[in-house]
MDTraj code that builds the backbone (N, CA, C; nanometers):
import mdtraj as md
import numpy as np

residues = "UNK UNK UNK UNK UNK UNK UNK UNK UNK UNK UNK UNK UNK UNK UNK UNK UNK UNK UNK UNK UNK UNK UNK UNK UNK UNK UNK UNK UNK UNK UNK UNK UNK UNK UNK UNK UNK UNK UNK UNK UNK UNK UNK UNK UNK UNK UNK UNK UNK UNK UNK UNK UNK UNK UNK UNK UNK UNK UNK UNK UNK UNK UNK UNK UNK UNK UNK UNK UNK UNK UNK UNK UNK UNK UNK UNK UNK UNK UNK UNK UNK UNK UNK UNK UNK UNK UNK UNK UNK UNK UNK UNK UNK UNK UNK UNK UNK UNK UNK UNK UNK UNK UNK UNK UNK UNK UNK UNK UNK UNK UNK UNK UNK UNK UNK UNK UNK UNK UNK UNK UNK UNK UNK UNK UNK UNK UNK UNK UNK UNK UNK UNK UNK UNK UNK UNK UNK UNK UNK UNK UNK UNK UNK UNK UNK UNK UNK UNK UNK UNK UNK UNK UNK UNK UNK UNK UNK UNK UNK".split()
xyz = np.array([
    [19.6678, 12.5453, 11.4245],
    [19.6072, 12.4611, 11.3225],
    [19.4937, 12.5379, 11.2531],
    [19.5106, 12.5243, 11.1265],
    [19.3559, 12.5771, 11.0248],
    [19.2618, 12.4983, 11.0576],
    [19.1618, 12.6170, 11.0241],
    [18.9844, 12.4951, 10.9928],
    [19.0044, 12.4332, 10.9257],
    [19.0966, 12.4056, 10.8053],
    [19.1196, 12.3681, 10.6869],
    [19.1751, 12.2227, 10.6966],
    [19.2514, 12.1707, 10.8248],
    [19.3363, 12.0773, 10.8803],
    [19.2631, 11.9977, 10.9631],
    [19.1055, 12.0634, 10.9775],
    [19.0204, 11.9603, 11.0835],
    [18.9970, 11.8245, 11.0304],
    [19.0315, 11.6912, 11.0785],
    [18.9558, 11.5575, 10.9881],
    [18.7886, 11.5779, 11.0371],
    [18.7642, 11.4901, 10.8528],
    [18.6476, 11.4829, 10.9282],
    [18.6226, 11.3766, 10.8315],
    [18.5231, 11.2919, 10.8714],
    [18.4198, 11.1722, 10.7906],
    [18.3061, 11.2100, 10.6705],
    [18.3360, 11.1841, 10.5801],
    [18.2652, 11.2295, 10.4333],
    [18.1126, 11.1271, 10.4927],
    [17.9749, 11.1200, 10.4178],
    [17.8773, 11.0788, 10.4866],
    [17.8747, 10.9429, 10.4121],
    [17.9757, 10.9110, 10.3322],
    [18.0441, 10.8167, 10.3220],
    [18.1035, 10.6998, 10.3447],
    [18.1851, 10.7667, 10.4926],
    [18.2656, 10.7011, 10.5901],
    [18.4087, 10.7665, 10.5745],
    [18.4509, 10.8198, 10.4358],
    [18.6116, 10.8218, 10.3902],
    [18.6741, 10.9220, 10.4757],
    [18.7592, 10.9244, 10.5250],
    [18.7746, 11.0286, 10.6391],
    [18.8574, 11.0843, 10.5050],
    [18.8597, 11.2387, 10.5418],
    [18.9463, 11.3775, 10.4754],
    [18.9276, 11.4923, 10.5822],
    [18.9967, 11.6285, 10.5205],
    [18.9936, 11.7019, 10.5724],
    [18.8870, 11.8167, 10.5086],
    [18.8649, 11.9431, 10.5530],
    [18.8014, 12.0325, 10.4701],
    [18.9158, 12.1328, 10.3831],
    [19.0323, 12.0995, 10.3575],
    [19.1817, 12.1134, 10.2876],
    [19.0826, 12.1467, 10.1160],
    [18.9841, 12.0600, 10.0888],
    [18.9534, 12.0854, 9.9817],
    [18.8388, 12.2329, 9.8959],
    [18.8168, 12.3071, 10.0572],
    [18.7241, 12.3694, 10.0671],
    [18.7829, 12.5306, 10.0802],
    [18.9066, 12.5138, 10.1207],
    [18.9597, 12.6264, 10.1175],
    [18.9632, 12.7143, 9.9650],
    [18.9667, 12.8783, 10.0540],
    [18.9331, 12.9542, 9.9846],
    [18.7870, 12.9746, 9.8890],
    [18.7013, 12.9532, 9.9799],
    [18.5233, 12.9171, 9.9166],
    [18.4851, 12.9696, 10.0599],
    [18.3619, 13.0017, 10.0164],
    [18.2729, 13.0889, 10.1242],
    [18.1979, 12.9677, 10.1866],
    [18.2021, 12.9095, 10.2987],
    [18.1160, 12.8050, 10.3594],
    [18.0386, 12.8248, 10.4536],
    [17.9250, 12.7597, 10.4141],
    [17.7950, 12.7997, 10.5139],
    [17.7820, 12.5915, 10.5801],
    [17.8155, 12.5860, 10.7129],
    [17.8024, 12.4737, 10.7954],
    [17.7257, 12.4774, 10.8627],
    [17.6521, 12.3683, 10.8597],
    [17.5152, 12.3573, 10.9309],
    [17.5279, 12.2420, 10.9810],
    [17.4686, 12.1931, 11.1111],
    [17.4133, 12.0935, 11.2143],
    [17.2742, 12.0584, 11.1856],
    [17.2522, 11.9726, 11.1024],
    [17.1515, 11.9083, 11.0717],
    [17.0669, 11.8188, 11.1508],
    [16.9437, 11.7981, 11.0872],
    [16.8300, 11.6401, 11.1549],
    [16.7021, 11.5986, 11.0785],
    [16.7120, 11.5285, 11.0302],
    [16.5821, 11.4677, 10.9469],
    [16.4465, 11.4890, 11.0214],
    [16.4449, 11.4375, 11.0947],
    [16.3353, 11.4371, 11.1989],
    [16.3261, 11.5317, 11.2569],
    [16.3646, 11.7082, 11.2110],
    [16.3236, 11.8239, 11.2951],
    [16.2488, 11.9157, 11.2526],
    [16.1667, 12.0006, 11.3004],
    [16.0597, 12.0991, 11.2373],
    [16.1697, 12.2289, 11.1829],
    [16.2700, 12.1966, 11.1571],
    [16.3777, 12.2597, 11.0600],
    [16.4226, 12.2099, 10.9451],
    [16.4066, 12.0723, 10.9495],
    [16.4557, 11.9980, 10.8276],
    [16.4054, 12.0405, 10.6946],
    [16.2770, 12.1053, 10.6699],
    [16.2513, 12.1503, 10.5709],
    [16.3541, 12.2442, 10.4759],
    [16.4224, 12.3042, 10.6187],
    [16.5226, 12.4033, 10.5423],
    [16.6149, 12.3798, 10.4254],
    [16.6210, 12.1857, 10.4306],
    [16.7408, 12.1176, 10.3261],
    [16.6933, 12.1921, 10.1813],
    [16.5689, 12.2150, 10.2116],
    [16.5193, 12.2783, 10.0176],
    [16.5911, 12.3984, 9.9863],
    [16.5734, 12.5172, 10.0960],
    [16.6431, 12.6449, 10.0843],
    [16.7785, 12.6524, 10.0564],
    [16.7795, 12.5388, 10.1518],
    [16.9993, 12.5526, 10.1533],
    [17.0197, 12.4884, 10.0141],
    [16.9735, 12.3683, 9.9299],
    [16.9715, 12.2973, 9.8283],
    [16.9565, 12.4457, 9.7183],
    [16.8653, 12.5278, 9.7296],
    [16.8169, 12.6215, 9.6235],
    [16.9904, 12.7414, 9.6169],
    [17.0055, 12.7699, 9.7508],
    [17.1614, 12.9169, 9.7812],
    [17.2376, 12.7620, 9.7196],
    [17.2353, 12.7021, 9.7493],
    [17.3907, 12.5914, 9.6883],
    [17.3937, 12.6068, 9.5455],
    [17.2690, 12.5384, 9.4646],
    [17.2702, 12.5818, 9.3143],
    [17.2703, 12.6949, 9.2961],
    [17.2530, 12.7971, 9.3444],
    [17.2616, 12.9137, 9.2834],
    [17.4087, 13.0106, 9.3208],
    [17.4890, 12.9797, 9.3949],
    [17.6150, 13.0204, 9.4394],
    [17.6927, 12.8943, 9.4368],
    [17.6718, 12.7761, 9.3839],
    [17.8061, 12.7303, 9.3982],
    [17.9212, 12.7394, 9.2720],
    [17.8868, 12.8348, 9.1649],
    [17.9538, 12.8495, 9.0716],
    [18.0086, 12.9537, 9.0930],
    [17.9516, 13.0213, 9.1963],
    [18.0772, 13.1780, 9.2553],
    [18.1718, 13.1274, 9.3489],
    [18.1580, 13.0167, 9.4497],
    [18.2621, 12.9621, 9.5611],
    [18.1981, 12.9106, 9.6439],
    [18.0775, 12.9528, 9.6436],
    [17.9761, 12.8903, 9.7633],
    [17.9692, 12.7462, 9.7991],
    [18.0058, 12.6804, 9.9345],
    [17.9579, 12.5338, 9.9310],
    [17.9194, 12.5064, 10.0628],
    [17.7765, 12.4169, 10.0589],
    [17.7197, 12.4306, 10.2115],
    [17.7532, 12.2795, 10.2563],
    [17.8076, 12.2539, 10.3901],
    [17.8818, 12.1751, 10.4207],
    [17.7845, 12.1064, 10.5432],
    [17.7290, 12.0269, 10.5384],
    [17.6059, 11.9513, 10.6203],
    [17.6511, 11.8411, 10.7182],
    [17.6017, 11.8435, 10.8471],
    [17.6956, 11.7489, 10.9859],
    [17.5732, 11.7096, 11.0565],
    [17.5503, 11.6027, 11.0288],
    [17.4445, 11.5513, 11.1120],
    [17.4398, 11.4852, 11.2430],
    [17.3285, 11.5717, 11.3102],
    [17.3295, 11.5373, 11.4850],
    [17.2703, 11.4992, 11.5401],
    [17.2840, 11.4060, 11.6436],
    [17.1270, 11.3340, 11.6466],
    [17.1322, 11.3795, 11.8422],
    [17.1813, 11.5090, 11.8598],
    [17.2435, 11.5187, 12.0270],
    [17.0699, 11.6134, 12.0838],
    [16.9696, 11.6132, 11.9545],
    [16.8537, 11.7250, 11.9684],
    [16.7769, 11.6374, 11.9883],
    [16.7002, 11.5707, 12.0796],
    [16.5539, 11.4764, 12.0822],
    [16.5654, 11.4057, 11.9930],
    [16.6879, 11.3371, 11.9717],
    [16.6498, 11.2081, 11.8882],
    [16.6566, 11.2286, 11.8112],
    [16.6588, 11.3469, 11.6385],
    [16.5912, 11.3746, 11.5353],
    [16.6839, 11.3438, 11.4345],
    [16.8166, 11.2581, 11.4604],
    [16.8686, 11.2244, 11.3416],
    [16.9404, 11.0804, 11.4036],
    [16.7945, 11.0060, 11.4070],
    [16.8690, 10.8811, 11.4611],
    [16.9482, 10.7697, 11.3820],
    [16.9105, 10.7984, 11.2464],
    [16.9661, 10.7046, 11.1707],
    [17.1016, 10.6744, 11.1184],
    [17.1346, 10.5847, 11.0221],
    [17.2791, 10.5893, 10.9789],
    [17.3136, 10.6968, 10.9101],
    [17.4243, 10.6964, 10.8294],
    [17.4738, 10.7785, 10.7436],
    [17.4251, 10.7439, 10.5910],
    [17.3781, 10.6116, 10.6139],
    [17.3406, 10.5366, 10.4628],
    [17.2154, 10.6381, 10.4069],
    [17.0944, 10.5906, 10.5451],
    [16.9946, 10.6275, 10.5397],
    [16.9444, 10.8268, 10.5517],
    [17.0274, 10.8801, 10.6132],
    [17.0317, 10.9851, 10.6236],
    [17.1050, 11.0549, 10.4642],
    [17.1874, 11.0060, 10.4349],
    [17.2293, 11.0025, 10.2310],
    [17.0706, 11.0422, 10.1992],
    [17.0003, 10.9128, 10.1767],
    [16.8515, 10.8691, 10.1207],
    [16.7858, 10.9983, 10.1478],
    [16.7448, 11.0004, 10.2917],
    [16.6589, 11.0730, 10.3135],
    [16.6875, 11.1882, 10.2391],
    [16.7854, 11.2587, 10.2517],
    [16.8029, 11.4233, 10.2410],
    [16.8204, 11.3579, 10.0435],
    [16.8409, 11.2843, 9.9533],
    [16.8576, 11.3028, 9.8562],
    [16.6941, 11.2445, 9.8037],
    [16.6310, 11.2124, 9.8784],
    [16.4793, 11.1946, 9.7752],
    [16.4315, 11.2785, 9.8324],
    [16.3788, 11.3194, 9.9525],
    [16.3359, 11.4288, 9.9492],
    [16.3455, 11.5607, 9.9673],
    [16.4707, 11.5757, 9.9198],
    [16.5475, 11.7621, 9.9194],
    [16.6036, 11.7758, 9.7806],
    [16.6452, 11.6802, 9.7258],
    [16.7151, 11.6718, 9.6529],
    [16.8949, 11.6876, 9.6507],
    [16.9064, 11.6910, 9.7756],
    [17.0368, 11.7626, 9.8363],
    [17.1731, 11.6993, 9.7679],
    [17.2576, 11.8109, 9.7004],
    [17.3727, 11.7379, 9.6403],
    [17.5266, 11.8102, 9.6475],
    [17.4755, 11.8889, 9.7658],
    [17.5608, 11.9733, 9.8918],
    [17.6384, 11.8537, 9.9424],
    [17.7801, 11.8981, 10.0043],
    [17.8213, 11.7929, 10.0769],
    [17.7875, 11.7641, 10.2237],
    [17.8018, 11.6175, 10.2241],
    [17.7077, 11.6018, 10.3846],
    [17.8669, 11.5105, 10.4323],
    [17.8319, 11.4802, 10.5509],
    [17.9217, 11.4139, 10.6112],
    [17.9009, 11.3353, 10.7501],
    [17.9506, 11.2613, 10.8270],
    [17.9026, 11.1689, 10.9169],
    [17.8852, 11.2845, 11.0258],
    [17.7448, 11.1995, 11.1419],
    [17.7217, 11.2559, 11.2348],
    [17.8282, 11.2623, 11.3260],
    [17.8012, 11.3877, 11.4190],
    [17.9169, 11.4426, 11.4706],
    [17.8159, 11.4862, 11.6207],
    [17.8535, 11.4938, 11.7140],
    [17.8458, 11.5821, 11.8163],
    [17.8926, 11.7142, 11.8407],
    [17.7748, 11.8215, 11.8209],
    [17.8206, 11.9272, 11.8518],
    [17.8323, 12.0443, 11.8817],
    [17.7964, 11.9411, 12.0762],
    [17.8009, 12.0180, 12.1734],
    [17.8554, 11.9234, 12.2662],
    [17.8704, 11.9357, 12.3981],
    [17.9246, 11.8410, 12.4774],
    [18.0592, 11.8140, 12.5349],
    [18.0622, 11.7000, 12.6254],
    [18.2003, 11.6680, 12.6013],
    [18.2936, 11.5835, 12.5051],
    [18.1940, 11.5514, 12.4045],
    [18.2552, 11.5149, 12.3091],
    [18.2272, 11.5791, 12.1183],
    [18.2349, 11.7010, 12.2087],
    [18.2068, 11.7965, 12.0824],
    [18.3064, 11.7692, 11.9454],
    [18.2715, 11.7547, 11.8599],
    [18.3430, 11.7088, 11.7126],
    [18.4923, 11.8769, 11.7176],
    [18.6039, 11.8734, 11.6681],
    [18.6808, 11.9670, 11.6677],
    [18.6113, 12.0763, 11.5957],
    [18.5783, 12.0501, 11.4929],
    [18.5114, 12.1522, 11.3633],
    [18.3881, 12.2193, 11.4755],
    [18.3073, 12.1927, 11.5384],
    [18.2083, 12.2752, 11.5522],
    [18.2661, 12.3377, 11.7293],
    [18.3905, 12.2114, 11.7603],
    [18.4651, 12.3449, 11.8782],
    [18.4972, 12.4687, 11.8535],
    [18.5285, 12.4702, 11.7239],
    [18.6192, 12.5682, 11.6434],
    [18.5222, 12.6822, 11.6190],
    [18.4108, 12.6212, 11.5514],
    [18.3218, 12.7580, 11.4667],
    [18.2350, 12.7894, 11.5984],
    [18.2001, 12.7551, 11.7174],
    [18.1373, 12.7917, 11.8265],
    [18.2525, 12.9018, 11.9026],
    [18.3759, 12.8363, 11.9389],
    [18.4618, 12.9568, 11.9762],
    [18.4516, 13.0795, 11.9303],
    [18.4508, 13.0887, 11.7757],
    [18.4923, 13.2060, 11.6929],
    [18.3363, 13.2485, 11.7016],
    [18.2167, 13.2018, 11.7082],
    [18.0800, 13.2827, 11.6367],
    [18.0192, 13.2738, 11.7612],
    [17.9667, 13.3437, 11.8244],
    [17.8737, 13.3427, 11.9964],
    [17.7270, 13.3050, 11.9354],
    [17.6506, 13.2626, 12.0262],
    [17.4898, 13.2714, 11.9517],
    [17.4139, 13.3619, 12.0772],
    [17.3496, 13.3942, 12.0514],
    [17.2544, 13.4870, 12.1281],
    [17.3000, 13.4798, 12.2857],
    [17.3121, 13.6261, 12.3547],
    [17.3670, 13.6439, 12.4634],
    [17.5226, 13.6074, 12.4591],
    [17.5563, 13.5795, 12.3941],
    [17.7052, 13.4989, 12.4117],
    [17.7346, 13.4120, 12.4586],
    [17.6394, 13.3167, 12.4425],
    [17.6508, 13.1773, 12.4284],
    [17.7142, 13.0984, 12.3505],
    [17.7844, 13.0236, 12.3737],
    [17.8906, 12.9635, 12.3273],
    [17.8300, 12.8115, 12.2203],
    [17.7163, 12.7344, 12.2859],
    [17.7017, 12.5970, 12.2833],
    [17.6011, 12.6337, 12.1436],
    [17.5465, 12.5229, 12.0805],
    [17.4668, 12.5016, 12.0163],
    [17.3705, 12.4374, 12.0945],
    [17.2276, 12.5155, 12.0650],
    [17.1272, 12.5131, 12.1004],
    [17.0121, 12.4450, 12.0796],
    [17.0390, 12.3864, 11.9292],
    [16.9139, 12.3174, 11.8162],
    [16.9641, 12.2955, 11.6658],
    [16.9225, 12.2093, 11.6528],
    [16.9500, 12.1879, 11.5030],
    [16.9597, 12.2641, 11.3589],
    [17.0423, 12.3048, 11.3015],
    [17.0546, 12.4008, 11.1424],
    [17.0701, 12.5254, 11.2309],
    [17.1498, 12.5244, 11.3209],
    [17.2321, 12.6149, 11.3580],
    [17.3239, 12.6746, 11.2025],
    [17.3751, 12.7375, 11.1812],
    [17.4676, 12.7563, 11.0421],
    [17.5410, 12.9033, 11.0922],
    [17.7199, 12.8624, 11.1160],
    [17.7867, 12.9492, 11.0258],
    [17.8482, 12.9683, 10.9093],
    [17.8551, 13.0807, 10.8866],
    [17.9247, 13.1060, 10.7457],
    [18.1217, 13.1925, 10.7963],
    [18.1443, 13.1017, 10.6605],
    [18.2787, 13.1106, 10.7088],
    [18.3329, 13.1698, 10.5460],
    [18.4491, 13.2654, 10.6270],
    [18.4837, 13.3105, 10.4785],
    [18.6208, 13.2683, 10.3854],
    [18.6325, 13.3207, 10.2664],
    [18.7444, 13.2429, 10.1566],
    [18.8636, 13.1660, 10.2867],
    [18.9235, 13.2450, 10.3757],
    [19.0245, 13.2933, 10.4629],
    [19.0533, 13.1478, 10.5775],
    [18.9269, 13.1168, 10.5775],
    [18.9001, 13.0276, 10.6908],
    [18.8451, 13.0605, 10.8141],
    [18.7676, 13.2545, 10.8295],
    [18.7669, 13.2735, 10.9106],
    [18.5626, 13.2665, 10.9748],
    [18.5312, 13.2516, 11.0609],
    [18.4081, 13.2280, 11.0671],
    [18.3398, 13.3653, 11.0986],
    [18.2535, 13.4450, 11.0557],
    [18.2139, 13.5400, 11.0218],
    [18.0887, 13.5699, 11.0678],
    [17.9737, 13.5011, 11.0634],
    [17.8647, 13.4631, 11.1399],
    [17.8208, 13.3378, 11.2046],
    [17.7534, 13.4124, 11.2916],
    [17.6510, 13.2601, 11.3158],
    [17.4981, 13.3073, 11.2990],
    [17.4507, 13.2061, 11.2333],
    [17.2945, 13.2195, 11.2442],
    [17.1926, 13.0729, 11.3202],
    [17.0264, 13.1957, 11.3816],
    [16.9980, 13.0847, 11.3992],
    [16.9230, 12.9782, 11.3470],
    [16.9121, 12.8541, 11.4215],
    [16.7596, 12.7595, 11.3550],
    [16.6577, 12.8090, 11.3104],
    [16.5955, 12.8826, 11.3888],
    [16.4937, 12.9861, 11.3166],
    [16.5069, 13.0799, 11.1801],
    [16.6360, 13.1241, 11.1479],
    [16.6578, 13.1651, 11.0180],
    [16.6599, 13.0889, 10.8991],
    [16.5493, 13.0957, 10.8436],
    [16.5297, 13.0941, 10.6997],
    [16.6569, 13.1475, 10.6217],
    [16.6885, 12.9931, 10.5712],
    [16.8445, 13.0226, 10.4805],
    [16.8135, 13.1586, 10.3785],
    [16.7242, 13.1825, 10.3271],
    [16.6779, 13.2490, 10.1951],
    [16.7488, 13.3806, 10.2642],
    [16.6945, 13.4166, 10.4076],
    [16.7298, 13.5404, 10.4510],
    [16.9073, 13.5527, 10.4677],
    [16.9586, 13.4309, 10.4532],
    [17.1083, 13.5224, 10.4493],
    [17.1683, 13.5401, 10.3202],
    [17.0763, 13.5098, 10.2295],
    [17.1420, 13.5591, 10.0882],
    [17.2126, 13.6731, 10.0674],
    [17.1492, 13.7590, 10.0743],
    [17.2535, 13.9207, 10.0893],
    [17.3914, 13.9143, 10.1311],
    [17.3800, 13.8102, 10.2688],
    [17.4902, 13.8461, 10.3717],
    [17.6298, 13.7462, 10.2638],
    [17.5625, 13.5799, 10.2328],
    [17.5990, 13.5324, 10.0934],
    [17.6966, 13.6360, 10.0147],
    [17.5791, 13.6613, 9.9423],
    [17.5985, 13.7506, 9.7963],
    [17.7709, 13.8494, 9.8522],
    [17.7361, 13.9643, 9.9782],
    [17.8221, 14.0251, 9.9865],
    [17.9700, 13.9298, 10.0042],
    [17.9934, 13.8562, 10.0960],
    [18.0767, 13.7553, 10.0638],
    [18.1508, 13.7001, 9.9886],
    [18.0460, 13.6947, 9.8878],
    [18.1194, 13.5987, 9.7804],
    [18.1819, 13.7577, 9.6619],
    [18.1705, 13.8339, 9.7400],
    [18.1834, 14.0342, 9.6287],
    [18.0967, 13.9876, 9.5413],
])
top = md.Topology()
chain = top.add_chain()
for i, resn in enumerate(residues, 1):
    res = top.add_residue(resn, chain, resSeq=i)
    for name in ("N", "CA", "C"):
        top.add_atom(name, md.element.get_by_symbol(name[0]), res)
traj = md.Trajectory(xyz[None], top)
């Protein structure tokens, strides 16, 4: 099965697949309102407008499996990230993902991308890999990375 064939819940509710995303460079992130990362929605909001007319699209999964930090609905979590980020990236319903009830999509991009030591799990929130035209997952970066800093890695990507 493709990444491309995973269902998943628009932040919406509408279930689809990421079928529509193929062949685009995607940067997926594990999100949380309530985390001393959340600021990052501005950075990722700034690489989205500025690469999404080359293929670029950042694909947002909100988790609330980190201390609580994305306890809310999907309504309210919409709100939040669109008044104050301005965010108009696609988001989609919270997901688990880590656990035993890890969402398929982030079974998938954890298999393929290790995080430090070769660790398998997700660790903290705005975790982000980037995945390429192909479907294939290419990096992982961490919470601590400042989206701004993978621009290059971006840029080369997208040629």
């Amino acid at each position: 099965m493709s990444m491309y064939d995973i269902s998943v819940k628009t932040i919406k509710g509408e279930e689809t697949t990421l079928k529509p995303y193929e062949g685009k460079v995607l940067l997926i992130v594990n999100t949380a309102s309530k985390c001393g990362f959340t600021p990052q929605y501005k950075q990722l909001q700034e690489l989205y407008d500025t690469y999404k007319d080359r293929g670029f699209v950042i694909l947002g999964f909100p988790s609330n499996q980190f201390m609580n930090q994305e306890p809310g609905d999907e309504k309210s979590i919409e709100e939040f990230c669109t008044m104050n980020y301005g965010v108009t990236f696609p988001m989609f319903a919270k997901v688990d993902v880590k656990g035993e009830h890890i969402h398929p999509l982030f079974s998938h991009l954890t298999s393929k991308a290790k995080g430090m030591l070769g660790t398998k799990a997700i660790k903290w929130n705005f975790t982000k890999f980037l995945v390429d035209q192909t479907g294939e997952t290419v990096e992982r970066f961490s919470p601590q990375t400042n989206p701004k800093e993978m621009e290059d890695t971006i840029q080369q990507w997208l040629g």
